[in-house]
C-alpha positions in Angstrom: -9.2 -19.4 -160.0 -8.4 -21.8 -157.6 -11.9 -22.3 -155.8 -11.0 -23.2 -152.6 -9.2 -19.6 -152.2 -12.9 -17.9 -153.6 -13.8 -16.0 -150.1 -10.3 -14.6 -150.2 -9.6 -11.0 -151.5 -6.8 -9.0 -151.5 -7.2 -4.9 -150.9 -4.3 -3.5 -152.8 -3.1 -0.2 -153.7 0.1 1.1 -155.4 2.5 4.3 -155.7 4.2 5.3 -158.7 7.0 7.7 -160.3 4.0 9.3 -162.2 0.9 10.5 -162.0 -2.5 9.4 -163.5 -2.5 9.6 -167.1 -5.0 9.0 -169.6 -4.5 5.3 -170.7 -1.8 5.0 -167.9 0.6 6.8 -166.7 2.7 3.2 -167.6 2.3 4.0 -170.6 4.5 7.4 -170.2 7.5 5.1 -168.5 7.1 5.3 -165.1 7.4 2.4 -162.5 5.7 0.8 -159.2 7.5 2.6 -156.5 5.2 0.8 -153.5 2.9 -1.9 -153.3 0.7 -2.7 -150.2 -1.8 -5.1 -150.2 -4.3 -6.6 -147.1 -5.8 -9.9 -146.8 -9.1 -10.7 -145.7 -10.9 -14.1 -145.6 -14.7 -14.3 -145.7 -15.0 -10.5 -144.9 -12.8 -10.0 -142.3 -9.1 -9.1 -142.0 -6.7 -11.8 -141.0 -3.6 -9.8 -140.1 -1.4 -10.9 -143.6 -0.4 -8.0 -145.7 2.5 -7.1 -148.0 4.4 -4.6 -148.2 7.5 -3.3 -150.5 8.9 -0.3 -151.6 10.3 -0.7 -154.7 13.8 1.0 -156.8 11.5 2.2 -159.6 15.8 2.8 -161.5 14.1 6.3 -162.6 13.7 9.3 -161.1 10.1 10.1 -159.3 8.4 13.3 -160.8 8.1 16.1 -158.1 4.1 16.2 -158.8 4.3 12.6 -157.5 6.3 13.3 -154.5 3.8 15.9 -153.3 0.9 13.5 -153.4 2.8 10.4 -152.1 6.2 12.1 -150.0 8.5 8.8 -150.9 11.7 10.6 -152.7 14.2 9.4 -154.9 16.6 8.9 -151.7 13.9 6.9 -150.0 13.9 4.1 -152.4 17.6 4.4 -153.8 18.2 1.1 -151.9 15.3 -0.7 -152.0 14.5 -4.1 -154.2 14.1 -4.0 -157.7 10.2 -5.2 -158.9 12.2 -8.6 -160.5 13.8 -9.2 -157.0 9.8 -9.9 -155.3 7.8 -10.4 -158.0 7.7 -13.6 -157.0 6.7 -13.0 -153.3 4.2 -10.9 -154.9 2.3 -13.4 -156.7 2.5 -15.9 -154.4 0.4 -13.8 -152.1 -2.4 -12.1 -154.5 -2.8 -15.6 -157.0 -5.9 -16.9 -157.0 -7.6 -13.8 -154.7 -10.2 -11.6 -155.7 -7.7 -8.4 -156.0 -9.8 -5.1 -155.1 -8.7 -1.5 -156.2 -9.7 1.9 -156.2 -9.2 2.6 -159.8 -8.3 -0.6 -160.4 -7.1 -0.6 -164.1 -4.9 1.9 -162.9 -3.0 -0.2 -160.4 -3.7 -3.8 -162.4 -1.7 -1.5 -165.7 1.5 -0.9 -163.6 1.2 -4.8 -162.4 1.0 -5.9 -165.6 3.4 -3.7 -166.9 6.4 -4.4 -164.3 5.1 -8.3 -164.7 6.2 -7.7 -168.7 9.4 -6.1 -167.9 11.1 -8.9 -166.0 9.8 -11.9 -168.9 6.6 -12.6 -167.2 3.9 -14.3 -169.7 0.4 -13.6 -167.7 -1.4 -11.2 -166.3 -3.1 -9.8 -163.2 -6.5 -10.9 -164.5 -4.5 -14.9 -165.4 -4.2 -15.2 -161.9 -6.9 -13.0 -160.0 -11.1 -11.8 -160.2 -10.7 -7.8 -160.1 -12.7 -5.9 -158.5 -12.8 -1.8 -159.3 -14.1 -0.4 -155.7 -14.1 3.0 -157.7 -16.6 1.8 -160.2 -18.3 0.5 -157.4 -18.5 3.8 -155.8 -19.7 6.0 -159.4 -22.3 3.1 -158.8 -23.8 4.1 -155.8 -23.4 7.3 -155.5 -23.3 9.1 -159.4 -22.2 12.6 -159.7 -20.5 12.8 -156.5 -17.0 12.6 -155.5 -15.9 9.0 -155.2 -12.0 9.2 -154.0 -10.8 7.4 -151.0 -11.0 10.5 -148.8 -14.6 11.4 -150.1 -15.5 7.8 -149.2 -14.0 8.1 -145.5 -16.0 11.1 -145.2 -19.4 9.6 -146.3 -19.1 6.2 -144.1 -18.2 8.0 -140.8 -14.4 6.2 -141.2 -11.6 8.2 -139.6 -8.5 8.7 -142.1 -7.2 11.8 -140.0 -4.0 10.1 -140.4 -3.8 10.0 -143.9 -2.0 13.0 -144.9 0.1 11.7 -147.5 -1.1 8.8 -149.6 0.5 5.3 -148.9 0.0 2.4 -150.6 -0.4 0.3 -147.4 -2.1 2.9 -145.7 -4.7 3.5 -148.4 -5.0 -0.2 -148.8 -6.1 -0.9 -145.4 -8.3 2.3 -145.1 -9.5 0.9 -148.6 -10.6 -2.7 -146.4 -13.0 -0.5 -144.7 -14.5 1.5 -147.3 -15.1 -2.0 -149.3 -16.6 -3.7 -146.1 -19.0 -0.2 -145.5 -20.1 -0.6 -149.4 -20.5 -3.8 -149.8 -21.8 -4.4 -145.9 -25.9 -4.1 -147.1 -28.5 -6.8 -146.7 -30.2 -8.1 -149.3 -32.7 -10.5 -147.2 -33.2 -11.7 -143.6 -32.9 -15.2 -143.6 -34.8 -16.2 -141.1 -36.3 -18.5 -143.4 -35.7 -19.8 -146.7 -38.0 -18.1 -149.4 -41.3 -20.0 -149.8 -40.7 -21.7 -146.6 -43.2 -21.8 -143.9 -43.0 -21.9 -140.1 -43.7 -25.2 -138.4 -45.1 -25.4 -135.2 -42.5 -27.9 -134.8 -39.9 -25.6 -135.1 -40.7 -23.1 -131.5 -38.9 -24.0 -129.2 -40.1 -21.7 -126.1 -37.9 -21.3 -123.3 -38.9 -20.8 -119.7 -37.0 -19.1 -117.0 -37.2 -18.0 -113.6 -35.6 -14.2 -113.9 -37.0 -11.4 -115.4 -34.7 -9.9 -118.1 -34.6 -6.1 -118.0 -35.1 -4.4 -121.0 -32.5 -1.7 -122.1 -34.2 1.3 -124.6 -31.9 2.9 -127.5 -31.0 6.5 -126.4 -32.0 9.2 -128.7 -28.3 9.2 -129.8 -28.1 5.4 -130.5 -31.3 5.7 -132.5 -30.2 8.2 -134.6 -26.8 6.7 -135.3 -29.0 3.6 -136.1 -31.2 6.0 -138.9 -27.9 7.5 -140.5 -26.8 3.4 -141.5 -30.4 2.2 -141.9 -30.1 5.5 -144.7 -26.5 4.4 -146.0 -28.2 0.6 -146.5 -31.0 2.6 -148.9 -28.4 4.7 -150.9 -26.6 1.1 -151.8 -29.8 -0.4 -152.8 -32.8 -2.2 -150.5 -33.0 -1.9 -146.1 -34.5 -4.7 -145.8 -35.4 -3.7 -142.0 -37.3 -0.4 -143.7 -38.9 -3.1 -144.7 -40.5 -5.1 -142.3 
């Protein structure tokens, strides 16, 4: 992985022809119908994305059409996957690639990457990252999918009624960021470090500052993320 690209990732998601199979639903025949991908850069989102639909040269299964709403019709005139692989590559190589069920999306890549003579893989060119897994992690026995996450982080997704691979992908960029957002120390200092008198600066100044208190609804929305930080592991500020 090219180290200067290591604080870049890449939130992707995928539609197929065919639903979820066990060991792939790739596996069965179907094809990448929609990719959408989002780029952010040392945690935050820089505005890139891509987006394709893709002629998958198959017909979509009905099941998949319910869950998805992109119909044969839709994509009858779109690029084939060999027409921007290419594109595609040149915008997720040498990212950290994050998924929700990522072997799931990384097994259709991988797949169309075979189909048009490509020798390497997803994991060749990217570090992946399976925000499900990430999810049975933190919170085991419940209900992990994209919607369930939405619900538990306070993000809106009321616009989400059919699933869309850029959609999901950029509703995905703030699921990962709520996940992965705890704090592991306050680094105030560095550990073993002491303070130096030489290091206080005091300042002086003629105004009075006026001090604002939380409201009783600001301190409770404060509680409800302080108690998100302890479901992913240590609040440091429970801490102190």
């Amino acid at each position: 992985m090219n180290e200067a690209n290591i604080n870049r990732q890449i939130i992707l998601d995928t539609e197929t022809t065919g639903m979820n199979q066990a060991g792939g639903a790739h596996y069965l025949g179907h094809r990448i119908i929609e990719i959408g991908g989002v780029e952010m850069v040392n945690r935050k989102l820089t505005g890139r994305t891509f987006h394709v639909y893709l002629n998958p040269e198959q017909e979509i299964d009905a099941e998949a059409i319910a869950v998805h709403g992109i119909t044969n019709e839709r994509v009858a005139h779109e690029p084939l996957f060999a027409d921007i692989y290419q594109d595609f590559l040149s915008f997720v190589e040498g990212a950290e690639l994050i998924a929700h069920n990522a072997p799931f999306d990384v097994g259709f890549l991988d797949h169309e990457l075979s189909q048009v003579g490509y020798d390497k893989s997803i994991e060749d060119l990217c570090q992946v990252t399976d925000s499900l897994k990430l999810a049975k992690k933190a919170f085991p026995g419940q209900k992990n999918n994209l919607d369930a996450l939405c619900k538990r982080y306070g993000i809106d997704n009321s616009h989400r009624t059919l699933h869309g691979a850029l959609l999901d992908a950029e509703i995905l960029s703030d699921v990962y960021l709520m996940m992965t957002g705890g704090q592991t120390e306050l680094k105030w200092l560095s550990k073993g470090e002491n303070i130096q008198e030489s290091d206080i600066r005091f300042v002086t100044s003629k105004h009075s500052f006026k001090v604002i208190q939380a409201t009783a609804d600001e301190l409770e929305e404060h509680e409800k993320y302080l108690e998100r930080l302890t479901q992913k592991g240590t609040c440091v500020w429970r801490n102190i």
